[in-house]
C-alpha positions in Angstrom: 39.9 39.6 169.0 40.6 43.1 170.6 42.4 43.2 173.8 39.7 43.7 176.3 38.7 41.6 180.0 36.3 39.1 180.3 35.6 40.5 183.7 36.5 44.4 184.2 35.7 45.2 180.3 39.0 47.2 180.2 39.5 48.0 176.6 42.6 50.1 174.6 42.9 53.2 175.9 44.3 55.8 172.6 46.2 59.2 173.0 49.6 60.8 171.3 53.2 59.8 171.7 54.8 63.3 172.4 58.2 63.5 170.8 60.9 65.8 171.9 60.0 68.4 169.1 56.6 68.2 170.2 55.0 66.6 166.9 52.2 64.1 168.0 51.3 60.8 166.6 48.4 58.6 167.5 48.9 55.5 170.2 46.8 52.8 171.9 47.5 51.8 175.6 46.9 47.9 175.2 45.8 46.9 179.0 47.7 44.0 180.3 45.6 41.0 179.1 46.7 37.8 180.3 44.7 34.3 179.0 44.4 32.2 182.6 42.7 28.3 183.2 40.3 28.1 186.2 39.0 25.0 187.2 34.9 25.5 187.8 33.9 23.3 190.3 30.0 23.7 189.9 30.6 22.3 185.9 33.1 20.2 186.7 35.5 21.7 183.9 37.9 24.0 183.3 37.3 27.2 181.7 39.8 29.8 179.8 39.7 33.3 181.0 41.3 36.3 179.1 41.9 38.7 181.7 43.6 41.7 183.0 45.9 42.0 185.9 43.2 43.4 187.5 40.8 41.0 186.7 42.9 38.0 187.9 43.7 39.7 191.2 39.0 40.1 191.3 38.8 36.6 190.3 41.3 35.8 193.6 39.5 38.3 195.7 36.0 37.1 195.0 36.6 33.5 193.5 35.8 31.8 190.3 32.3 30.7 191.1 31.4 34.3 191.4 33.6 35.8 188.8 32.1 33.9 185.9 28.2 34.7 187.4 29.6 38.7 186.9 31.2 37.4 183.4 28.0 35.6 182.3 25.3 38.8 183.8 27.6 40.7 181.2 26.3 38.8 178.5 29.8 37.0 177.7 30.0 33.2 177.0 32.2 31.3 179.0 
């Protein structure tokens, strides 16, 4: 599975590592996916999130109830 959010739909970023002589070679900026358990009360279960920083920091700005409504309208089963 490629590193992307459930919730933001960050995905790898790609550019060049720049050496010191200046010769470029191809790189991916992985963003910082972390894999977090929520309990969702409306189901009565838990469900497993892989999220970015960002995304956790949404999901405990807006709570779970509405984070998986925004996961789900994105087409993404939870």
């Amino acid at each position: 599975m490629s590193a992307h959010c459930m919730l933001t739909g960050t995905r790898p970023g790609f550019g060049n590592t720049i050496s010191h002589s200046h010769r470029r070679t191809p790189r991916r900026f992985d963003p910082n996916i972390q894999s977090k358990r929520y309990w969702l009360p409306s189901e009565g279960r838990y469900v497993r999130l892989r999220l970015s920083a960002k995304g956790i920091k949404t999901v405990d700005a807006i709570g779970v109830e509405a984070a998986v409504a925004r996961i789900r309208a994105r087409g993404v089963r939870v």
